[in-house]
N, C-alpha and C positions, 0 to 999 in steps of 0.2 A: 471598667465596670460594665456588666452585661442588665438590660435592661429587659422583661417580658413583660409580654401584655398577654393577659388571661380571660375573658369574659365569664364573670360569676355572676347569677341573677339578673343576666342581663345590663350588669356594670359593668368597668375596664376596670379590672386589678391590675397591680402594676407592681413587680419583683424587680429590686436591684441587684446584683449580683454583685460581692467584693469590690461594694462601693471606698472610697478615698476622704469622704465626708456625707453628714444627711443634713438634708435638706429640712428645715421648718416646716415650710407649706405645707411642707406633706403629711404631716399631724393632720389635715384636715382631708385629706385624699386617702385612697383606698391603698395604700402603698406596704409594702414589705421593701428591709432591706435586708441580704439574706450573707450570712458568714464576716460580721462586721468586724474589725481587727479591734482588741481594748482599749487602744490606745484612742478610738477614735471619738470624737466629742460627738453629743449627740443630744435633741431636746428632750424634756423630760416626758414631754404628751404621749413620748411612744411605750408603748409596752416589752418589753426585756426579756429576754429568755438566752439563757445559757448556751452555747451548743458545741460540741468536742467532736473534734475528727485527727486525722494519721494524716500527714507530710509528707511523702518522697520526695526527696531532691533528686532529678533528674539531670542535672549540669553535669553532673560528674560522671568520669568515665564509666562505661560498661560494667569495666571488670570490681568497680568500687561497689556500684550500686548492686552485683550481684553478690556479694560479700556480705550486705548486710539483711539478704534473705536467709530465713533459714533454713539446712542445710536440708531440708525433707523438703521445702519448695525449691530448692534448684534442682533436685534429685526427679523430681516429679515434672520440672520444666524440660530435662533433658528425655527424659522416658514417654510426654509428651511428642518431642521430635521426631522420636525410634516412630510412635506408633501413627506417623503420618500426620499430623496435624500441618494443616494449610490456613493460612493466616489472610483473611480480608479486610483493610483497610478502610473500605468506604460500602459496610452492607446498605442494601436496599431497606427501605422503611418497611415495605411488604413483610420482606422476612423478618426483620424485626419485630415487627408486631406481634406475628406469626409465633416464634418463640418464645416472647415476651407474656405472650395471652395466655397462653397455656400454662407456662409456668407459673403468671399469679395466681388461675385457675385453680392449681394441686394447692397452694401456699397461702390461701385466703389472703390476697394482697390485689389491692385495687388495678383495674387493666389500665392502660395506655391507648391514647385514640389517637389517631393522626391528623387533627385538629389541635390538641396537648401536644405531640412532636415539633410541628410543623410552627408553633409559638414561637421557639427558639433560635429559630429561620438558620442563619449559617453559624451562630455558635453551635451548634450539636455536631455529632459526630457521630455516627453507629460504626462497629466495627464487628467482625465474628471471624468467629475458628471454626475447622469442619475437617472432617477423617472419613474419604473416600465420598466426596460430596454430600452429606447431611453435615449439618449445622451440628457445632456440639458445644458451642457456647455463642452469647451475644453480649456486648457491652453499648451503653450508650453517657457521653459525657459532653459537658456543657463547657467549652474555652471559653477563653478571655485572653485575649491577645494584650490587652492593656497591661493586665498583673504578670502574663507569663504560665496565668494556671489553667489548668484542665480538670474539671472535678467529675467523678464518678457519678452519675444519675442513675442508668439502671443495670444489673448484673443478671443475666437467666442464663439457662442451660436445660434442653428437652431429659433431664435427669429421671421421670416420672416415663418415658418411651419401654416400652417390653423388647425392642429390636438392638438399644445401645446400651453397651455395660458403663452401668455408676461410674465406676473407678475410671476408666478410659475418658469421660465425660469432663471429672473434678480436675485430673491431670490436664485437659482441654484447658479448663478454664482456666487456672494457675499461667500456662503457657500466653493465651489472650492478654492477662494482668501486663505481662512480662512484655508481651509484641506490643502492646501498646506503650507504656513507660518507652520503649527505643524507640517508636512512630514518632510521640510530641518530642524525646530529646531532640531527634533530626529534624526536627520545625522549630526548633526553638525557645521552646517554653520551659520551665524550670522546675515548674513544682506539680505534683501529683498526688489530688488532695482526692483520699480516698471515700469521702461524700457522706461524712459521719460514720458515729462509733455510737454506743449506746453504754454512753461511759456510766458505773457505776451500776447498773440493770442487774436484778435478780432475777431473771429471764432466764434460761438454762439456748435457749434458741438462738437467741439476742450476743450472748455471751460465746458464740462459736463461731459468732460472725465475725467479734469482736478480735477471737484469737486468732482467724483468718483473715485478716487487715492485719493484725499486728506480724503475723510471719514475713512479709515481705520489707521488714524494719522500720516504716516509719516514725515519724517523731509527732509524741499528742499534742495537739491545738487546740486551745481555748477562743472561742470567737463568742460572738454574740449574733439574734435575728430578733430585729425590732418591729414591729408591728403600729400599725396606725389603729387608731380606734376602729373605724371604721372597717377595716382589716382584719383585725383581731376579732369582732361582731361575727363577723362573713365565716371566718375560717370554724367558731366553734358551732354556728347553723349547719356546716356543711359537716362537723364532724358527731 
């Protein structure tokens, strides 16, 4: 289980992450427990919400897990390659930010502050792709060494730039997907949970994100995110 502490209003929020069991107390505390498996027993005081995301199993060899992309993302992983893409494992927060701000900038999507990153402490990871040193995509995902998983937190790409072509960009990105799934195989980890889906959305936006998770195969997941009273209060003030 991954645990965050948030300051809201001046409170300690508190995020479990692909917790193993919940806690009572925490009916009374400002708490979130976030992608809860069904199976898991839970008090009633907390508040329920559904939530769906995509699986990659990552254990399995290379050549399996490339098999069950399809055939226009590995075309586009390979074409990636040709057009130079260089692959960083461990970007700097700076450039992340950097790409991250601007892209929610174009996308009317809340920015990121390195105060929010830096919550995380050593579960996050940023990684990026870049074609003749500019950045052409950023990832950033939240492990858990405990379960094995690595889940997607934020995806950008300077796509919205006058200087890089789209297409060369999109291809970037698909290839990032791809370098990172073989980075946590070789550390170890199993699953590669692509950090929700917007299962069921009549959103035509929502629904192309949706088709872009689903091309690289994985399998839908049912989970749950419980909320503490008190929690659940905080998050509809803030939204």
């Amino acid at each position: 289980m991954i645990i965050v502490k948030k300051n809201k209003l001046g409170l300690v929020a508190v995020q479990k992450w692909y917790p193993t069991n919940v806690k009572g107390i925490d009916c009374i505390h400002i708490t979130m427990y976030k992608q809860v498996d069904l199976q898991t027993k839970f008090p009633l005081c907390f508040f329920k919400e559904k939530s769906y995301t995509l699986h990659s199993n990552i254990v399995v060899p290379e050549e399996e897990m490339l098999k069950k992309f399809s055939s226009t993302i590995r075309n586009e992983i390979r074409r990636a390659e040709k057009d130079g893409s260089e692959y960083t494992e461990n970007e700097s927060l700076e450039n992340f930010l950097n790409v991250f701000n601007d892209f929610a900038f174009h996308k009317g999507l809340a920015s990121q502050t390195l105060d929010n990153l830096n919550s995380f402490g050593s579960n996050l990871v940023l990684t990026s792709t870049s074609i003749n040193k500019k950045i052409t995509a950023v990832h950033s995902y939240l492990i858990d060494f405990e379960t094995k998983k690595v889940r997607l937190l934020h995806s950008a790409t300077p796509r919205f730039s006058e200087t890089l072509d789209r297409n060369m960009i999109a291809r970037s990105n698909k290839y990032l997907h791809y370098m990172d799934m073989k980075k946590f195989k070789d550390e170890g980890f199993e699953v590669y949970d692509w950090g929700g889906i917007a299962y069921g959305s009549d959103d035509k936006s929502l629904q192309g994100i949706n088709k872009f998770k689903e091309s690289f195969g994985g399998q839908l997941i049912e989970q749950l995110n419980l909320y503490s009273i008190l929690y659940y209060l905080i998050l509809k003030l803030f939204k």
